[in-house]
C-alpha positions in Angstrom: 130.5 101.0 23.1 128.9 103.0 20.5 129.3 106.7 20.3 126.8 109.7 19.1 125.4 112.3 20.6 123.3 112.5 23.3 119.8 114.3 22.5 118.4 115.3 25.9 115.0 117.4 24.9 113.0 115.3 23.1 109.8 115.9 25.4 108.2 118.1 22.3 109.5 115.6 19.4 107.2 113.6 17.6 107.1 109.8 16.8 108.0 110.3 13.3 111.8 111.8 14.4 112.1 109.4 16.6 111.3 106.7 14.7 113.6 108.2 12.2 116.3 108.6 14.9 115.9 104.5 15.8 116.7 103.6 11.8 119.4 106.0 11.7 121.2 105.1 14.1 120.2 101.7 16.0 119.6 103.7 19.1 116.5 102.4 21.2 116.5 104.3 24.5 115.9 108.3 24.6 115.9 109.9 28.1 113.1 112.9 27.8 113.3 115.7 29.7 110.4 118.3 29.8 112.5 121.8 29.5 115.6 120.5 32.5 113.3 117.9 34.3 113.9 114.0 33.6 110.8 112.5 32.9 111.8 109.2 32.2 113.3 107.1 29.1 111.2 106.2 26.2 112.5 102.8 24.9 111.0 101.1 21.2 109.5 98.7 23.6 107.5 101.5 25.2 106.5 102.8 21.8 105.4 99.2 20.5 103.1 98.8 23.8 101.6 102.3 22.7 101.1 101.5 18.8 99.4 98.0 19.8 97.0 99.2 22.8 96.5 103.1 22.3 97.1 103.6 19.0 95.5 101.0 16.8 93.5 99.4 18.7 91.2 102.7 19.0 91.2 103.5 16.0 93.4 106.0 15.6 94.1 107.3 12.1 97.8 105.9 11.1 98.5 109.4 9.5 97.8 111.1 12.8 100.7 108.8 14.4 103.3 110.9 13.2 102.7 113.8 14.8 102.1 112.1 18.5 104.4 113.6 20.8 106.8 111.9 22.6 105.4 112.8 26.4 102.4 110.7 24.9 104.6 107.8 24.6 106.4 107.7 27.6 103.3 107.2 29.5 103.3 103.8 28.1 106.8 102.6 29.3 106.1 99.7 31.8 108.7 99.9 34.0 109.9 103.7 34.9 112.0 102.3 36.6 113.9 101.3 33.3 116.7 103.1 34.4 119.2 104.4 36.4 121.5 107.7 36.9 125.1 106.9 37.5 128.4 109.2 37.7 130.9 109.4 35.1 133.4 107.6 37.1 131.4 104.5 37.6 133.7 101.4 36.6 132.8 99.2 33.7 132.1 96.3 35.8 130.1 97.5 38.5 127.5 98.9 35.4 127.4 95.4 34.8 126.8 93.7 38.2 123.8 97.1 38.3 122.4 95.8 34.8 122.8 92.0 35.8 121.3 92.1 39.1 118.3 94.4 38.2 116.0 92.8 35.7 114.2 95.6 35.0 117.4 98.2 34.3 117.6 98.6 30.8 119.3 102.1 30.8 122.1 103.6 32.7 122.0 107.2 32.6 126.1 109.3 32.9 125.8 112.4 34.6 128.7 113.8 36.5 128.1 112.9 39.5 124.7 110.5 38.8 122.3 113.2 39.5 119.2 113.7 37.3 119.4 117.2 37.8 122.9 117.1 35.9 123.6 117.5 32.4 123.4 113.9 30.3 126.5 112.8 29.5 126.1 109.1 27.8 123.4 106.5 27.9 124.7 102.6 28.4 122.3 99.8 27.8 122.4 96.6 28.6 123.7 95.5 25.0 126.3 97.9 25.1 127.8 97.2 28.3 128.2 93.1 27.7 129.9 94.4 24.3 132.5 96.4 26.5 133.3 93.8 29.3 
């Protein structure tokens, strides 16, 4: 699995740094938390649905996109329930049977003990945990 830090509060970031963050780095899923709450993860899928229907289509100005905020975005995400929180002690093969058996689950979430009150400890997708197993 790939390694890098984990960037929690990304609520008040804009498009533009996250945007930059995806072609840095290859990472596609960003949990967002407003101040310590979870609010939900914001995936490129999410931001694609918002570009096409929201901001093109009414006519907003392309120079204004970078400066939308990432809360904007993360009202676009399809399916909040995109993800999941798991502890730190999960084994690698029950993430997988929890991404293969959930369609939907994109994004497993490491806390300590899988609360979303915890501090993030790692993100797994679904790509990454194949790669692993």
């Amino acid at each position: 699995m790939r390694s890098c830090p984990v960037s929690q509060n990304i609520n008040t970031r804009t498009l533009e740094q996250v945007l930059n963050r995806i072609n840095q780095t290859g990472i596609t899923q960003f949990p967002v938390y407003a101040d310590e709450t979870f609010a939900g993860v914001l995936t490129r899928r999410g931001i694609l649905k918002w570009l096409s229907s929201v901001g093109l289509n009414h006519g907003t100005d392309c120079s204004g996109l970078r400066s939308v905020l990432v809360g904007v975005l993360l009202q676009s995400e399809e399916h909040p329930e995109n993800h999941r929180f798991i502890p730190r002690n999960t084994p690698l093969m029950k993430m997988g049977e929890m991404i293969d058996h959930q369609p939907r689950l994109e994004t497993l979430l490491i806390t300590q003990n899988g609360k979303p009150t915890e501090k993030l400890l790692g993100i797994a997708n679904r790509l990454d945990i194949h790669a692993a197993i």
